[in-house]
C-alpha positions as CSV (number, residue, x, y, z in Angstrom):
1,X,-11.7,-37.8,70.3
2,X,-12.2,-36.0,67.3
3,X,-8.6,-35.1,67.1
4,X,-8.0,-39.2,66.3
5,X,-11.1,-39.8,64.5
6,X,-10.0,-38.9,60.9
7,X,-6.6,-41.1,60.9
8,X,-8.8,-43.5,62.0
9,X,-11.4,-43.2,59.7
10,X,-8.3,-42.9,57.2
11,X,-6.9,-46.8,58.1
12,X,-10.5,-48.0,58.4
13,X,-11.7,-47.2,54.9
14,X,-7.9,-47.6,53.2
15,X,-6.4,-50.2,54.7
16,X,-8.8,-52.2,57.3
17,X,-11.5,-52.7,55.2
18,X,-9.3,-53.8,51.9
19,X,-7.3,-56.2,53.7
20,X,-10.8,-57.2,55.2
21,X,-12.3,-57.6,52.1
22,X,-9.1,-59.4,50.0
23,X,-9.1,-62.3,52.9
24,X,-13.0,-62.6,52.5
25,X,-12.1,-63.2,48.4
26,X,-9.6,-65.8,48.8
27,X,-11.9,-68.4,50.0
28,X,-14.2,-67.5,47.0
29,X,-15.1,-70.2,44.5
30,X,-14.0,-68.9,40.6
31,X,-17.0,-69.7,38.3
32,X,-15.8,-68.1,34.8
33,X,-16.8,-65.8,33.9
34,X,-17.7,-64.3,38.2
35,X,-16.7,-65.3,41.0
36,X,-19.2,-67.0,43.8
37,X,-18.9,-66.3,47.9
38,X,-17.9,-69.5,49.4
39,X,-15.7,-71.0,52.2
40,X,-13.1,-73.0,51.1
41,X,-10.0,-73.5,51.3
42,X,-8.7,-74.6,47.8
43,X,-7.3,-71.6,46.3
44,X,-4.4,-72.0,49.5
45,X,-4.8,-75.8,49.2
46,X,-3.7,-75.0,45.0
47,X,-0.9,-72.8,46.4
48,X,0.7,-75.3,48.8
49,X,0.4,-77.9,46.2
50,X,1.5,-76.6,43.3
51,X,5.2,-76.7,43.1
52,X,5.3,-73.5,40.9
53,X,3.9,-71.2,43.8
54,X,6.5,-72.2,45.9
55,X,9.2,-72.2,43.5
56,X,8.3,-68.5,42.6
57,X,7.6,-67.7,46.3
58,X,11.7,-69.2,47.0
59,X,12.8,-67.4,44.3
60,X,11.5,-63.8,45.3
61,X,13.0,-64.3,49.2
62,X,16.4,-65.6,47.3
63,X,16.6,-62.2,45.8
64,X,14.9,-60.2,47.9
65,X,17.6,-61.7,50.8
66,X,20.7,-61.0,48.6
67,X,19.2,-57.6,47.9
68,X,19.0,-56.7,51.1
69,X,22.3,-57.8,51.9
70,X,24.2,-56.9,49.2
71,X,22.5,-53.3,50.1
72,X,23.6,-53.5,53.5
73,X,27.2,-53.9,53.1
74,X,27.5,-51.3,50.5
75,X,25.0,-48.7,52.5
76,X,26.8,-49.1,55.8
77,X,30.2,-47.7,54.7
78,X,28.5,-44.9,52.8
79,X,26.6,-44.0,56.1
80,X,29.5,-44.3,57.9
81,X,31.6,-42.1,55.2
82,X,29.1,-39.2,55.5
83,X,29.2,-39.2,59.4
84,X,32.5,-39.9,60.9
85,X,35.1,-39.7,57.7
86,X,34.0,-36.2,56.0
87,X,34.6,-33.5,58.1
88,X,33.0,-30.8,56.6
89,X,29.3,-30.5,57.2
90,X,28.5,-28.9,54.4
91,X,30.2,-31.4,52.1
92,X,28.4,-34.1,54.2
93,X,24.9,-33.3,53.6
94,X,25.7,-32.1,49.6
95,X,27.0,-35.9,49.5
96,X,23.6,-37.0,51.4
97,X,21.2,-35.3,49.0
98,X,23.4,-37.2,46.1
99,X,22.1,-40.0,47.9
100,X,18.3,-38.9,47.9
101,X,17.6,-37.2,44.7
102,X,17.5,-40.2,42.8
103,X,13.9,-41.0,44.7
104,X,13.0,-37.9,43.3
105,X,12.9,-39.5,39.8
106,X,10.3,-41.8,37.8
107,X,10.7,-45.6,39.6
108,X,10.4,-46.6,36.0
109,X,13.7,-44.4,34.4
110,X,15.6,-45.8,37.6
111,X,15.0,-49.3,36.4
112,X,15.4,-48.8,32.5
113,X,18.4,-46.8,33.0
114,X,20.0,-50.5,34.0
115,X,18.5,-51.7,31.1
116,X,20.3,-49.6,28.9
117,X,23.4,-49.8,30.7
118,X,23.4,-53.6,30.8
119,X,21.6,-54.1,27.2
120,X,23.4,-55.7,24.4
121,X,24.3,-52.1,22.9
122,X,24.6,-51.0,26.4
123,X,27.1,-49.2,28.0
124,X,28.7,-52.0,29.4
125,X,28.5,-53.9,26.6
126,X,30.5,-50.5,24.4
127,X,32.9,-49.9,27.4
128,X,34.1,-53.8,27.1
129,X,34.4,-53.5,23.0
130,X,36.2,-50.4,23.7
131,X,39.1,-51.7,25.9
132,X,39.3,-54.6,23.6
133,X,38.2,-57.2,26.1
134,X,35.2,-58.6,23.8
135,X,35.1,-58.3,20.1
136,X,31.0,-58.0,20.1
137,X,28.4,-57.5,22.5
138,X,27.1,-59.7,24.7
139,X,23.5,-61.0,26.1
140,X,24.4,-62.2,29.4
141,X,24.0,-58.9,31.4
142,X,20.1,-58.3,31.2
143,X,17.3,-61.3,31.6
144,X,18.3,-62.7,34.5
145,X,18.5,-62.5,38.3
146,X,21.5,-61.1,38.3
147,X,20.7,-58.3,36.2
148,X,17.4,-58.0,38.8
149,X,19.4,-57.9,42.1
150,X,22.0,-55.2,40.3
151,X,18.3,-53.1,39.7
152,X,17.0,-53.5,42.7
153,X,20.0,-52.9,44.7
154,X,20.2,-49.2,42.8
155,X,17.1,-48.8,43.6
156,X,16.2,-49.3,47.2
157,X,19.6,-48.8,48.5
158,X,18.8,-45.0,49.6
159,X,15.9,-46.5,51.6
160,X,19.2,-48.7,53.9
161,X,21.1,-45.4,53.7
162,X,18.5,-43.1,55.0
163,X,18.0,-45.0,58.2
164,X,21.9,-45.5,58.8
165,X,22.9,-42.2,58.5
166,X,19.9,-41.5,60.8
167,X,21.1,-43.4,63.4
168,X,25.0,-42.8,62.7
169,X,24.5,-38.5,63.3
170,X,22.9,-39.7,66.6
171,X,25.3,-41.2,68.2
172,X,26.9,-39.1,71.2
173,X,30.5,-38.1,69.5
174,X,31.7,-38.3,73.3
175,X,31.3,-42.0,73.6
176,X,33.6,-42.5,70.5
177,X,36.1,-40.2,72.1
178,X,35.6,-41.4,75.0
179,X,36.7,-44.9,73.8
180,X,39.7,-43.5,72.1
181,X,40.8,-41.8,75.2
182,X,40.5,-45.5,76.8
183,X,43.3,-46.5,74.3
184,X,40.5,-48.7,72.0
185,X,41.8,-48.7,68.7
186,X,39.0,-47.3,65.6
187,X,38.5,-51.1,65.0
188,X,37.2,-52.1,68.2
189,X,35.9,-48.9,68.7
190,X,33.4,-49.4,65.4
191,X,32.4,-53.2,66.9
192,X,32.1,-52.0,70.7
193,X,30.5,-49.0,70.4
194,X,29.4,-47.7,66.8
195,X,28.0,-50.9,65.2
196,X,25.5,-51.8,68.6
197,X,24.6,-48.3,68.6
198,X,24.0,-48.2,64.6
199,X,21.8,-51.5,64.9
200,X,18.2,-50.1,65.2
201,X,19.0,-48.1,62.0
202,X,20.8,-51.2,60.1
203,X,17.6,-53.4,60.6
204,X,15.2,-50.5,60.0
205,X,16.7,-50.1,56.5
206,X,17.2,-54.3,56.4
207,X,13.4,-54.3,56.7
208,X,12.5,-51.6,53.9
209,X,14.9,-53.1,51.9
210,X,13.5,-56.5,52.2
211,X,9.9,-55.6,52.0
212,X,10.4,-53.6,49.4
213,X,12.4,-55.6,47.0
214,X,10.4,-58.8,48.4
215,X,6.9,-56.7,46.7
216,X,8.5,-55.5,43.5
217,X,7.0,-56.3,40.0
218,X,8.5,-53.9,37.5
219,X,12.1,-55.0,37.7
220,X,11.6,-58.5,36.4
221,X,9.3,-57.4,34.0
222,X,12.5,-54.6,32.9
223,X,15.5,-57.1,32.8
224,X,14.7,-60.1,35.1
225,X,13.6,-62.6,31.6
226,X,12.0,-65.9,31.9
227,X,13.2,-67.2,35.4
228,X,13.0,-63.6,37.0
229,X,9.8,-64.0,38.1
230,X,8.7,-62.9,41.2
231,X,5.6,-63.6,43.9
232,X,3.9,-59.8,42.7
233,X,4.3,-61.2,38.7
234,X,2.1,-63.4,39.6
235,X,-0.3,-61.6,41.6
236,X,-0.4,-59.6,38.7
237,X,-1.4,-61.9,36.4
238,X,-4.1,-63.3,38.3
239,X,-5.7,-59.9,38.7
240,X,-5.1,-59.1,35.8
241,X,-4.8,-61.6,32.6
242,X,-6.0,-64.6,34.7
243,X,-9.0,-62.9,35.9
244,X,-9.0,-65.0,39.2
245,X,-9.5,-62.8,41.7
246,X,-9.7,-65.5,44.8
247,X,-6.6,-67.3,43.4
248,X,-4.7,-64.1,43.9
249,X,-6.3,-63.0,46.6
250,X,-5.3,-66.2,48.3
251,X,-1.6,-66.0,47.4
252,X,-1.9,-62.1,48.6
253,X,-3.0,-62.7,51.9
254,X,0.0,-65.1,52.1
255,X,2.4,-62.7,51.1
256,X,0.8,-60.3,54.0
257,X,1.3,-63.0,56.5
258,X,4.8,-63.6,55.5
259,X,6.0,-59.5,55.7
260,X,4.2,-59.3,59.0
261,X,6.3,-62.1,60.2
262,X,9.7,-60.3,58.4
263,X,8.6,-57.0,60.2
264,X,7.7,-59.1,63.4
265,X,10.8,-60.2,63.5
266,X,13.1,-57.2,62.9
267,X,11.2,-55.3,65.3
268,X,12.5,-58.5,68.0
269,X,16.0,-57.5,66.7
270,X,15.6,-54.0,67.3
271,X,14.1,-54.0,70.5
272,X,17.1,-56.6,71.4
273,X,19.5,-54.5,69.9
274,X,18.3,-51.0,71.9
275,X,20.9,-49.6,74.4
276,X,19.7,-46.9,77.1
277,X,22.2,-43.8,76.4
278,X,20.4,-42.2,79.8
């Protein structure tokens, strides 16, 4: 019993009794300059109604979708690159640590090394000037959602790598012969046996990737500009500029109901996608 009562202790005081205490907030009445204990529900009532909660809340799972996805398809050949193509090991896991050392450096560099690169005297911007395509810089790279997905894209894709290349060095390298000695071509052998295998990793790193990006307030702050807002700008600013706590407590608690139904659901996909190798 006491082997299990400090992690226990450790969710009840850090995590338990927060989320315990924000949900107990957002039905709180605001009275400037404090804010008064109540039950009601108009903070969620002013979140529902007002069309520019919603529009922010679409926006952040447009980009946070396409993040994820655009991550995806670029992680899953990279994974797949380091496992099966490269035949050194050696090679492998020097290319694999390439992948990881970047989360070994500041969040913030990450994010402002796009902003230089896509800034007006950016290196895009000098590369294009160089070959003679534009005459003088332009503005369209950074301040938009573009320029945000790009970011976020860098920046979370080792977190759909990790889980992929988990999953990829797993698989039994005798089933994959085993389907080439059947006469299966590497096509079908990738859709019949490495993809269904390779699925509990794909929506691991699907789900990190989403979460992640879904929660993420310094990017559009970096080089999202005035319609890169996202759901944790405004959180931010009701915490913080605002100064109203339930408010944001309110639109908090529904961003904690919403990732618990994204990780609901992935963990559906991945117990659907789980084969018995026994």
């Amino acid at each position: 019993m006491a082997l299990f009562s400090g992690p226990f202790l450790w969710i009840l005081v850090f995590m338990i009794i927060p989320y315990v205490v924000m949900i107990s907030v957002s039905f709180w009445t605001r009275q400037f300059p404090l804010f008064v204990p109540d039950f009601q529900w108009g903070n969620y009532a002013k979140i529902v109604l007002d069309p520019q909660y919603a529009t922010v809340v679409l926006r952040t799972l447009k980009i946070a979708t396409i993040v994820t996805v655009v991550s995806s398809l670029l992680a899953y050949p990279v994974a797949y690159m380091l496992v099966f193509t490269i035949r050194s090991e050696a090679l492998s896991n020097l290319l694999y640590m390439c992948v990881i050392v970047p989360l070994w450096v500041s969040y913030l560099l990450r994010a402002y090394t796009w902003k230089i690169i896509l800034g007006t005297n950016g290196a895009l911007n000098s590369l294009l000037i160089s070959v003679g395509l534009i005459k003088e810089p332009l503005s369209i790279f950074l301040y938009n959602q573009t320029a945000m997905i790009i970011t976020l894209v860098y920046i979370f894709i080792p977190f759909m790598i990790m889980p992929l290349y988990a999953v990829l060095k797993n698989i039994p390298r005798s089933l994959v012969e085993a389907s080439e000695d059947l006469g299966v071509g590497p096509f079908h052998t990738f859709l019949r046996v490495i993809l269904p295998l390779s699925m509990g990793g794909l929506v691991a790193g699907m789900t990190l990737t989403f979460c992640l990006s879904f929660g993420d307030f310094v990017a559009p702050v970096l080089v999202g500009g005035p319609d890169g807002t996202m759901v944790a700008n405004l959180l931010q600013s009701q915490f913080g500029a605002a100064l109203n706590w339930p408010l944001g407590s309110a639109l908090a608690t529904l961003v904690l109901l919403l990732v618990l139904v994204v990780l609901q659901v992935s963990s559906r996909f991945d117990r659907a996608g789980q084969i018995d190798l026994r």
